[in-house]
C-alpha positions as CSV (number, residue, x, y, z in Angstrom):
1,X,-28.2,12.9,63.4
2,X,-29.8,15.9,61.7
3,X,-27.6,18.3,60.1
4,X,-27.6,21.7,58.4
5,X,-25.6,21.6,54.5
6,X,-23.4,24.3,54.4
7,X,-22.8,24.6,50.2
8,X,-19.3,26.3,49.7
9,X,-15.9,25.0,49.6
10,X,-12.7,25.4,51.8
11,X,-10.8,28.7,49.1
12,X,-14.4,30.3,49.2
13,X,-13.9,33.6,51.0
14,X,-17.2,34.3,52.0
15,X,-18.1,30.3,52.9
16,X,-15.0,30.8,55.7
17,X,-17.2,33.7,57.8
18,X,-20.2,31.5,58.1
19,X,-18.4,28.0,58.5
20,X,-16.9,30.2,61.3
21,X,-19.9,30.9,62.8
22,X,-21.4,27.4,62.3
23,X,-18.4,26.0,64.0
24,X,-17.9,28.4,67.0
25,X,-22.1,28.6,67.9
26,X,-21.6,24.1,68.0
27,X,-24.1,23.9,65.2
28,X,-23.8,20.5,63.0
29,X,-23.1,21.0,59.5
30,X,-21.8,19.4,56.8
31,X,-20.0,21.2,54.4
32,X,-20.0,20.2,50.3
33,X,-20.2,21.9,47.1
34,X,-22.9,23.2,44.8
35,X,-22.7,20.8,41.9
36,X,-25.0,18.4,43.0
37,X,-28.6,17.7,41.3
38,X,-29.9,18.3,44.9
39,X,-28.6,21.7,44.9
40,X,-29.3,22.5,41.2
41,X,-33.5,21.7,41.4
42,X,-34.3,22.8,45.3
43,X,-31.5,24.9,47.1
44,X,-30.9,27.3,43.4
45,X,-34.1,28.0,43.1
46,X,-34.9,28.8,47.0
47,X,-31.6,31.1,47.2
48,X,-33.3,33.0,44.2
49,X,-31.7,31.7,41.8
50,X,-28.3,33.4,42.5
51,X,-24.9,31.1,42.3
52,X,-23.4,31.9,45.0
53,X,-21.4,30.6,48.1
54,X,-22.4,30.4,50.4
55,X,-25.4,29.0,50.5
56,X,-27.1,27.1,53.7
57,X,-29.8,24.3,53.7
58,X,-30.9,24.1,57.7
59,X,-32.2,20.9,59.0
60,X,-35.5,21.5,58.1
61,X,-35.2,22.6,54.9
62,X,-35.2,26.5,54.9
63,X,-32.5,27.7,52.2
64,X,-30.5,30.8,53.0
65,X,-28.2,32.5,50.7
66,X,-25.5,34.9,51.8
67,X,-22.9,34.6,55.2
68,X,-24.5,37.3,56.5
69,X,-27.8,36.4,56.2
70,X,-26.9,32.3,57.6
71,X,-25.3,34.6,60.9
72,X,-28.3,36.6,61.1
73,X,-30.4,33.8,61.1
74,X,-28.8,31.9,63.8
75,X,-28.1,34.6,66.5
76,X,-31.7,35.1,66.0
77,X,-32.1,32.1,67.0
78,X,-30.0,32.3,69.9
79,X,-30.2,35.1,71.5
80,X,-27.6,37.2,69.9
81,X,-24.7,35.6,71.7
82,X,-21.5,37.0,69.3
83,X,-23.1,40.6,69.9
84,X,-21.8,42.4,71.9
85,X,-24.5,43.9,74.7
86,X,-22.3,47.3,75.1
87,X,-22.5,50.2,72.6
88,X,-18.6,50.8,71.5
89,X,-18.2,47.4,71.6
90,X,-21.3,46.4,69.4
91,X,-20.8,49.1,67.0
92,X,-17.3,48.2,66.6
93,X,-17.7,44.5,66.0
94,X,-20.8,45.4,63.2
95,X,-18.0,47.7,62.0
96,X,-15.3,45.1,61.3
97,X,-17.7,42.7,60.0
98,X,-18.1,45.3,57.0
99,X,-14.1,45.7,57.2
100,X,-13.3,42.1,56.7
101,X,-16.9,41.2,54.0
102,X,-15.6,44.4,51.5
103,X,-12.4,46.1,52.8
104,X,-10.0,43.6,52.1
105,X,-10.4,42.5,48.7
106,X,-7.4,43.8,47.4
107,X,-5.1,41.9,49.4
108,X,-7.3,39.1,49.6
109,X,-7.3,39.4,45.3
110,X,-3.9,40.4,45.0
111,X,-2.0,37.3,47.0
112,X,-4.2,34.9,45.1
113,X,-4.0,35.7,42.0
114,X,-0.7,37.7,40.9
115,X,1.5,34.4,42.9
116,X,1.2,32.2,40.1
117,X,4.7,30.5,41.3
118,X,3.5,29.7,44.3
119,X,-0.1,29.5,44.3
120,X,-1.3,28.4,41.0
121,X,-1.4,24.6,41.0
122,X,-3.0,24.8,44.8
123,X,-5.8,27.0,43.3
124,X,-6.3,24.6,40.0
125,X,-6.9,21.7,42.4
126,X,-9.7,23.3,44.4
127,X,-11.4,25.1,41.5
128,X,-11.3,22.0,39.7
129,X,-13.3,20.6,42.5
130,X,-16.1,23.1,42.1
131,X,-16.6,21.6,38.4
132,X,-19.8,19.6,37.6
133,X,-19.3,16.5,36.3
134,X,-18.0,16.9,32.4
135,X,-16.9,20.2,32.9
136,X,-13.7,19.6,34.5
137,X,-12.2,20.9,31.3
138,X,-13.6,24.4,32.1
139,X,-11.4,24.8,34.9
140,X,-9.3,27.0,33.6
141,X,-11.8,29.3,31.9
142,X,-13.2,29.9,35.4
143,X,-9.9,30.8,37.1
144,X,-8.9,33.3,34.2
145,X,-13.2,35.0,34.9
146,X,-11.5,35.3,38.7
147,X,-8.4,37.2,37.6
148,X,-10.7,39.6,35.5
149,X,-12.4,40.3,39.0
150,X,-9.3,40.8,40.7
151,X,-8.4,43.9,38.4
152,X,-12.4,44.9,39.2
153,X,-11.5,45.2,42.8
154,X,-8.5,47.5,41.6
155,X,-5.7,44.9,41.5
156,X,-3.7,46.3,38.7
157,X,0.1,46.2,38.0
158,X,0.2,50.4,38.8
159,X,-1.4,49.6,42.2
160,X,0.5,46.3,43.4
161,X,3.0,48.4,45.6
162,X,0.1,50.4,47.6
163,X,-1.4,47.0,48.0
164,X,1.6,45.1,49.1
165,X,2.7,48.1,51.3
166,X,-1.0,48.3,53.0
167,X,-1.4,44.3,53.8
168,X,2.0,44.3,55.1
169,X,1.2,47.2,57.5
170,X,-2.2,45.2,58.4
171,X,0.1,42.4,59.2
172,X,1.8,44.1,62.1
173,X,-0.9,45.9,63.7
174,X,-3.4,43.1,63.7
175,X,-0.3,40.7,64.9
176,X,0.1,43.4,67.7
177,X,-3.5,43.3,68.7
178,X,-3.6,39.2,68.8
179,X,-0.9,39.4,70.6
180,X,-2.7,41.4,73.8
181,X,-6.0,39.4,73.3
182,X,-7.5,36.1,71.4
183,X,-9.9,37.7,69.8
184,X,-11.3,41.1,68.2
185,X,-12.5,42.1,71.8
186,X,-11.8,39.6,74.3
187,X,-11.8,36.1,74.8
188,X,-15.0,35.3,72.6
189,X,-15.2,36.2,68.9
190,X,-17.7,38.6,67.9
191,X,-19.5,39.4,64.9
192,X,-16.7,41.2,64.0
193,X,-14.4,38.2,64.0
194,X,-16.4,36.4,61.5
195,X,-16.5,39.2,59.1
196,X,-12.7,39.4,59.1
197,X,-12.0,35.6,59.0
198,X,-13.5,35.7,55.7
199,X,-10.4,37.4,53.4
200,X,-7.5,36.1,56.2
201,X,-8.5,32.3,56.0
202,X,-9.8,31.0,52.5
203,X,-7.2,33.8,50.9
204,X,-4.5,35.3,52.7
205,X,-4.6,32.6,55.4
206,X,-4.4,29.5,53.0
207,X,-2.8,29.7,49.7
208,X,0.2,29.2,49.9
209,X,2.3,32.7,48.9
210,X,0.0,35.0,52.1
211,X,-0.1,31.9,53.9
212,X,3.8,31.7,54.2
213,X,3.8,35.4,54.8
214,X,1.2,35.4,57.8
215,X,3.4,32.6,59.3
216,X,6.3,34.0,59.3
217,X,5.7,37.5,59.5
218,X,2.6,37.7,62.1
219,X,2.7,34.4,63.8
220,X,-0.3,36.2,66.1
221,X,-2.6,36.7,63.5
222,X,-2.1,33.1,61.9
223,X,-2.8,31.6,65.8
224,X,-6.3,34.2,65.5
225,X,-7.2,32.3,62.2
226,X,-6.4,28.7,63.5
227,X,-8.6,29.7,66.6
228,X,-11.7,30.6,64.6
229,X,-11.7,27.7,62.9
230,X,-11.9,25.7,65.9
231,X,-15.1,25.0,68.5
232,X,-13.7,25.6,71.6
233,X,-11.6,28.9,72.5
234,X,-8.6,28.0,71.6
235,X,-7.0,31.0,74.4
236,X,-4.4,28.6,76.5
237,X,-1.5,30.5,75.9
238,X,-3.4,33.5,77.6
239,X,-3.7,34.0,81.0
240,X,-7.1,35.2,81.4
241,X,-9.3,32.2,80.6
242,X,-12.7,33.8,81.3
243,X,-15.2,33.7,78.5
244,X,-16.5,37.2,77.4
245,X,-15.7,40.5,76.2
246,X,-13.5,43.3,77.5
247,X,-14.9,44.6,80.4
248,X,-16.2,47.8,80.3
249,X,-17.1,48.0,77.0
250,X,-13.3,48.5,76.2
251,X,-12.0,48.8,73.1
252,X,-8.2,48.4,73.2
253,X,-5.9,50.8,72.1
254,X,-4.3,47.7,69.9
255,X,-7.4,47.8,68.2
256,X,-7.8,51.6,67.5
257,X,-4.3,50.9,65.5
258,X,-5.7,48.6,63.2
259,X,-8.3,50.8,62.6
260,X,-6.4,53.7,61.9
261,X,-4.6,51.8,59.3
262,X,-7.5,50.1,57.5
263,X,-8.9,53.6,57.6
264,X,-6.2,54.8,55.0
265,X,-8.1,52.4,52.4
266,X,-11.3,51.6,53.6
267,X,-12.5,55.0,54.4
268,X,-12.2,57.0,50.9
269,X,-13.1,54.3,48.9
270,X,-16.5,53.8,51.1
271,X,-17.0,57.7,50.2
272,X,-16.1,57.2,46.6
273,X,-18.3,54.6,46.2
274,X,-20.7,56.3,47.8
275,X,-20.8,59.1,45.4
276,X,-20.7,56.7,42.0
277,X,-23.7,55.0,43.4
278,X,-25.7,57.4,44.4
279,X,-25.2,59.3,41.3
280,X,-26.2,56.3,39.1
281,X,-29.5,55.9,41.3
282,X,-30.1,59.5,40.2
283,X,-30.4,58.0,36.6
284,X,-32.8,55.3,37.3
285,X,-36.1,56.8,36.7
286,X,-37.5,53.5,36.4
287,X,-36.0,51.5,39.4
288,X,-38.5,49.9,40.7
289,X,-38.8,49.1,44.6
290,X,-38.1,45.4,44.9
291,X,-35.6,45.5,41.7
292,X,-32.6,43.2,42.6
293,X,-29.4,45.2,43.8
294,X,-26.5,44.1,41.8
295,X,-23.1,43.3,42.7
296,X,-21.5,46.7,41.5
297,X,-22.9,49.4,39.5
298,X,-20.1,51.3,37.9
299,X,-16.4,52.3,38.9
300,X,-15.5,54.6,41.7
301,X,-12.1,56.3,41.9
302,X,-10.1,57.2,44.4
303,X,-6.7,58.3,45.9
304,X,-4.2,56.2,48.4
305,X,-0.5,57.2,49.2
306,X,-0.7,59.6,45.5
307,X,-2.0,56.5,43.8
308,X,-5.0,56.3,41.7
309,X,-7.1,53.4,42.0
310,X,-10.1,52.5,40.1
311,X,-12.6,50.1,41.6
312,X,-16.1,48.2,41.5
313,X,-18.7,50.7,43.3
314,X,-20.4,47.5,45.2
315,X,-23.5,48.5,46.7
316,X,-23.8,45.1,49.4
317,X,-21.0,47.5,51.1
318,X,-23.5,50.1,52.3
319,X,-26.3,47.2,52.9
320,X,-23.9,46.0,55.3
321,X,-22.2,49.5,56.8
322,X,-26.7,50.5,57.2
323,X,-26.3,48.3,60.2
324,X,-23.3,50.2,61.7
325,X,-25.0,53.2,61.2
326,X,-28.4,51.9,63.0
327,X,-26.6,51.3,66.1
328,X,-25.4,54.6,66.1
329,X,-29.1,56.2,65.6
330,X,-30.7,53.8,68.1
331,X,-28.6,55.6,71.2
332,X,-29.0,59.0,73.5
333,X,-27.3,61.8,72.0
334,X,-24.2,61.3,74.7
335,X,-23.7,57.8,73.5
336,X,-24.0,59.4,70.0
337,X,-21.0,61.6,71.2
338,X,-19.1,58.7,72.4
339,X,-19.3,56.5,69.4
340,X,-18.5,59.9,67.1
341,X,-15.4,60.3,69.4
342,X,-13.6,56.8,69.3
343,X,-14.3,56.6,65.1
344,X,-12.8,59.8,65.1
345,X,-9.9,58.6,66.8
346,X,-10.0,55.7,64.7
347,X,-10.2,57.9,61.7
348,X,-13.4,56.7,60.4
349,X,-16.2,59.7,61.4
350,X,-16.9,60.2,58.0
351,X,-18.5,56.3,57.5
352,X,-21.4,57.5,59.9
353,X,-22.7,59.9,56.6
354,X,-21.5,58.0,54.1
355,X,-25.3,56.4,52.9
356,X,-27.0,55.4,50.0
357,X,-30.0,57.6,48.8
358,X,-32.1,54.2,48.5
359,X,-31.9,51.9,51.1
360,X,-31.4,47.9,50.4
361,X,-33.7,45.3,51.8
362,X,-33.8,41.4,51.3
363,X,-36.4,39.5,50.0
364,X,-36.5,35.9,48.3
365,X,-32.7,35.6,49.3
366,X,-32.0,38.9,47.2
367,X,-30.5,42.2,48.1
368,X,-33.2,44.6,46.9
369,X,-33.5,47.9,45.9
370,X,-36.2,49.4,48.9
């Protein structure tokens, strides 16, 4: 039987959103890790050269690099079928997919790495599987290059408590919301789904310190992440078996609360970030169109519950949020009016304007600089 090679591994964050997908659209895949010679010599080279996870080798040889990007290229393929048709509801689920891919990186950080008690020989096991052969003695250099990223992210001793406090709040509203309904919005996941699995599987829902603390604490929310994981629905304890979304391009009221929450964070540091990009594009004179877009340029500041945190200004955050923003220009001006209302409600008007001064494009399995 053919098969696609997914190249990630199970504590990958970003490997869980398009294993997801693989595994809810029926596709067959086989999952390994990128220390082969296979990988090295073809699939590096095609993914441009990036190491990153993960990366995706279809049946017939086409390499693609990037979860987004493997999602993209699938509902391409078949006929968008985790997109919602309806406005609210599409914008919304393009929305979380940004949420879950950048927003929760803290937490996600933060439970993994400052949990040594708890979580520390689990983690040395799986990064020692992601060793080439002979380097297994570098294991613990790579974990200590993680924790420096964690404090990148803003995962510093002075912001613990905001962070804590936050992801426990997140906790409840999303339990809340699973509660009500299976998935984001309705009994099939949605884009959005796939961009939130990412930080609440591989992190918060599996090592061992968040994982205890989803069980016990949001027993809803842990049932979410088992479902999404799983090829069929996974919805028997809900009445409504139908497959689909809300109707009428509902979005719940369950789900407006976890918005308003993840607003608190999500929302000034997308506008700070924002600002510290767009004034170091102002100093590139010679950025050239095509020039690859780096993972962050800089650190932005900004200001949660009277607490100052410091974080990497990450571009691939505004490549992403572009899309929510396209839906919004591609309606009439009342639909305009309707989506402005519910992310007011939500709290998040303010990410419609918040854009990049350049725009970022792909090419050769690269963000780009357009």
């Amino acid at each position: 039987m053919t098969h696609h090679s997914l190249y990630g591994s199970p504590f990958s964050l970003y490997t869980g959103r398009a294993r997801s997908y693989l595994i809810k659209a029926g596709l067959t895949y086989r999952e390994t890790t990128p220390t082969s010679e296979h990988y090295a010599k073809v699939v590096l080279p095609a993914a441009g050269n990036r190491q990153g996870i993960p990366t995706l080798e279809t049946a017939d040889g086409e390499v693609i690099r990037d979860g987004a990007a493997i999602i993209d290229h699938f509902e391409a393929l078949s006929g968008h079928g985790f997109s919602p048709s309806r406005i609210k509801q599409n914008l919304i689920s393009r929305l979380f997919d940004v949420i879950g891919a950048e927003g929760l990186l803290r937490p996600a950080m933060h439970y993994r790495w400052n949990f040594d008690d708890q979580n520390l020989e689990f983690l040395r096991f799986h990064f020692q599987t992601m060793m080439p052969k002979g380097m297994k003695d570098k294991t613990d250099k790579a974990m200590q290059a993680m924790r420096r990223a964690a404090q990148g992210f803003g995962v510093v001793p002075d912001t613990f408590a905001v962070v804590e406090s936050l992801y426990e709040q997140l906790l409840d509203t999303l339990d809340a919301h699973f509660a009500a309904v299976p998935y984001l919005l309705g009994n099939r996941p949605c884009i959005g789904d796939f961009g939130m699995i990412a930080p609440l599987y591989a992190h918060l829902g599996r090592d061992p310190k968040p994982l205890s603390m989803m069980q016990t604490r949001a027993p809803h929310l842990f049932r979410w992440v088992e479902r999404m994981n799983r090829p069929e629905p996974d919805i028997g304890e809900f009445e409504n078996q139908a497959d689909g979304y809300l109707p009428d391009d509902e979005i719940p009221e369950t789900l407006i609360a976890v918005m308003r929450h993840l607003a608190t964070d999500f929302v000034p540091e997308t506008l700070a970030a924002a600002a510290t990009i767009n004034h170091w594009l102002s100093t590139q004179d010679d950025l050239a169109s095509g020039a690859t877009a780096e993972r962050g340029v800089g650190f932005c500041q900004f200001e949660i519950a009277g607490v100052t945190i410091s974080a990497l200004a990450q571009p691939y955050r505004f490549y992403l949020l572009a899309r929510v923003q396209a839906i919004y220009e591609s309606v009439t001006a009342v639909e305009q009016a309707t989506l402005s209302s519910l992310l007011e409600e939500a709290g998040m008007g303010e990410l419609l304007s918040a854009r990049l001064t350049r725009e970022i494009a792909r090419t050769g399995n690269l963000e780009v600089w357009s």
